[in-house]
Steps between C-alpha positions, in 0.01 A plus 500: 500500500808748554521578118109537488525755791755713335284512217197610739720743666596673164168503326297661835460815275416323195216275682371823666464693144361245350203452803476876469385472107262227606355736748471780278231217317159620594326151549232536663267250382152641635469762330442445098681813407816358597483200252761609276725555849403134644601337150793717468628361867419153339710563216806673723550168763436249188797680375692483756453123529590501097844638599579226715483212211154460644228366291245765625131581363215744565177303471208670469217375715122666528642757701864596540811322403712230669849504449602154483916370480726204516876524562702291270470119600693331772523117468410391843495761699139593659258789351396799723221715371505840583184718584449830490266830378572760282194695563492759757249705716314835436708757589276719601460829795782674319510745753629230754795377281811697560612439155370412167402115575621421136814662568699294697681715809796352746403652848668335812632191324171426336387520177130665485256477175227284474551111499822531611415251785219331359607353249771671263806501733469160658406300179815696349728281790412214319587607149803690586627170687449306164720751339794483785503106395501567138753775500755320742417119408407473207182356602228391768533230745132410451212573293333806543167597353300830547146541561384871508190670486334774400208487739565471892381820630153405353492127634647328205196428282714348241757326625359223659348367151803513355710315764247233476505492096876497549553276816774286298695761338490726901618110604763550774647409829450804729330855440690805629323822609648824619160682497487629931677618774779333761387495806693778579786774460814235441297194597409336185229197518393239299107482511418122452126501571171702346170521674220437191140660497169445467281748448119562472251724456117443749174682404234407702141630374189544711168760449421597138620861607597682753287477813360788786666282811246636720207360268673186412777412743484198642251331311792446203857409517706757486781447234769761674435273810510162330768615352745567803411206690577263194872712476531450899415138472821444281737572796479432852653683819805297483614601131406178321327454205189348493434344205454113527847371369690810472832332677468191394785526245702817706900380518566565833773759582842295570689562850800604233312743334272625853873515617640704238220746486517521873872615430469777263595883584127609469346740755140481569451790644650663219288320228166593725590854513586476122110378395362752815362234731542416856517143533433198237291289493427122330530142498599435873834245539706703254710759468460835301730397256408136462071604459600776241730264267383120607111502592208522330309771563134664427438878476205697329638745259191720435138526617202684378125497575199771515540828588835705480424870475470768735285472836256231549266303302337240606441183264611176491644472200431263164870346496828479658816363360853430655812494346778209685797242468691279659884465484522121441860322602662233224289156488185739540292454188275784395267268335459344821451822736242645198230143579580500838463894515178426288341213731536719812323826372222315378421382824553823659274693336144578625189468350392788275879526350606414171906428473733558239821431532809585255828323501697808360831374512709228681841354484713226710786606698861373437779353735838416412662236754816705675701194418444548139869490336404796290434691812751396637723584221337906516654507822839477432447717243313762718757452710800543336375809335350713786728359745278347736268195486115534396237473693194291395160694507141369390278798370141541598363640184451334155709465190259293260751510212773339691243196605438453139825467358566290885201255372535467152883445485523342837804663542575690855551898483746672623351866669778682532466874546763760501242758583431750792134500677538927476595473103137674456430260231160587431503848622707855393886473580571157389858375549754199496810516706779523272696259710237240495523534163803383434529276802175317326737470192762347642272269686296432168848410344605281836187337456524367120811346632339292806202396278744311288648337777133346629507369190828354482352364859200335405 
């Protein structure tokens, strides 16, 4: 690796010129009048793929583009697909950006423009390592290919059709990701577990219209009442989901992992005072950390029923509708939850109610064993880049591209973020610490090399 990080040392300027034109690419795939922008930022990381040897492509799908590469073949070694997004967020509140967000700025260490974090500068480490091996080598130790998209930031609409129309040519042994944060300032983290979703949508319909609840009340169910008691019924006092079955298929935390969390630098009191609460609250027998990352949970996301406006009126309304989800743990199947979900509200409801319930969206969760060797083989790559050993985190929301590509190339994925939590990625300000940057490089490049050796391994 010494003659790799000579190169790395003597490029630094080059690799942060060239992530300052891909900034300057206005990507943001929302918003139709940046089109020509999105397919130009297509065109500009397909290129710089092509420059590699790389057989590289932009294919065009019903919405925008995937780039899609492959390194030059390596007899025998393994294949890692890279994932990433080329798309960026709105940048919008202009009067809350201290600089143009299209024109990247280098204020105390970091570079600031939109998508610098998220996803630009980290799926960069990964390219930029390819080119250390080429330059210095001659070639890779492994096979690399490239999957990146044009559509993150507005859920991915068309990717997941095409990695399932292209399931043998994505074919590989372990998906990398650089797409978050480390879990905190020089204390990288491998994540190796996502919480899934499932998420629905209740209307419960009484009365024909709105009703006078003096004249009728109480001779009619009231749908804003049904309505709450059904919610409530989903959760007792204790934290626990009620739905028949619900744990049936929960992996139980391990005492490595309970330990692990249990030894992490994080500060509850801090992360209380961050959200503006005075105490949490949840499933009783675990800890903050372990609930937020490694337990199902239920919340309601949005309520609405009969009156709203100013003052008092007094009827008891037509309709009321909720809005929930639960965070499901890996070996949780949506499917599942959704009949057993299904079962329980029709039983709950009270005469005079119709039901309708709408499955709006639902995905498993994904765990990679810690003894994985490609795991494993991260961490002495994390390590001998940023200088100490990872940590490994779970995260409590949802990725559902990564548990596609987990599923339908059964391979494990590697979530390994070179990210800060205050990057502002979806807000003004945006940033990536210029020494992450390039330590992600030269972890990206230490990486390539331990892949190949879990192959030699196996």
């Amino acid at each position: 690796m010494s003659q790799i990080d000579e190169y790395l040392a003597s490029h630094a300027a080059w690799f942060e010129q060239r992530l300052c034109d891909f900034l300057r690419i206005a990507s943001v795939s929302n918003d139709p009048a940046y089109r020509a922008e999105v397919d130009r930022a297509a065109d500009w990381i397909a290129g710089q793929l092509r420059s590699l040897g790389f057989a590289a492509e932009v294919c065009p799908t019903a919405g925008h583009p995937v780039v899609y590469a492959e390194s030059p073949p390596v007899e025998g070694a393994p294949t890692a697909l890279v994932y990433g997004h080329y798309d960026v967020q709105p940048a919008d509140r202009p009067d809350k950006w201290t600089s143009p967000p299209f024109e990247p700025s280098i204020r105390d260490g970091s570079i600031c423009a939109r998508g610098a974090s998220d996803n630009k500068g980290q799926l960069l480490t990964h390219v930029f390592s390819a080119r250390a091996w080429i330059e210095t080598a001659g070639r890779l130790p492994l096979n690399l290919k490239y999957l990146i998209e044009g559509e993150e930031e507005v859920g991915s609409p068309s990717l997941e059709p095409f990695i399932r129309q292209n399931a043998q040519r994505l074919a590989c042994d372990c998906i990398v990701i650089s797409d978050g944060a480390q879990f905190g300032p020089n204390q990288p983290a491998i994540t190796y577990g996502l919480r899934g979703i499932a998420y629905y949508e209740l209307v419960l319909r009484g009365p024909s219209r709105d009703l006078h609840s003096g004249s009728f009340g109480g001779t009619v169910t009231n749908p804003a009442n049904a309505l709450v008691r059904i919610l409530a019924a989903l959760v007792d006092g204790h934290g626990r989901v009620q739905l028949p079955g619900f744990y049936d298929d929960v992996v139980p935390l391990s005492e490595r992992e309970r330990r692990e969390m249990a030894a992490l630098p994080f500060d509850e009191k801090a992360y209380l005072q961050q959200v503006g609460v005075a105490a949490s609250t949840g499933e009783e027998g675990y800890t903050l950390l372990e609930r937020r990352w490694a337990r199902p949970t239920y919340d309601i996301n949005g309520l609405w029923a009969g009156y709203q406006g100013q003052g008092a009126k007094t009827i008891l309304p037509e309709s009321a509708g909720a809005k929930f989800s639960f965070r499901l743990v890996p070996h949780q199947d949506p499917q599942q939850i959704t009949q057993a979900l299904r079962s329980m509200l029709e039983s709950l409801v009270p005469p005079g109610i119709a039901m309708e319930l709408t499955d709006l969206h639902g995905s498993p969760g994904v765990l990679v064993p810690l003894d994985s060797p490609y795991i494993q083989a991260a961490a002495r790559a994390i390590e001998y880049a940023f200088g100490r050993s990872p940590v490994y985190t779970r995260e409590g929301g949802s990725i559902p591209i990564v548990t596609t590509l987990h599923q339908t190339l059964r391979a494990d994925a590697l979530l390994l973020g070179w990210g800060q939590d205050d990057d502002n990625c979806h807000s003004p300000n945006e940033k990536f610490s210029l020494a992450d940057f390039h330590r992600g490089i030269r972890a990206s490049a230490k990486l390539w090399e331990e892949l190949s050796r879990v192959g030699k391994e196996a």
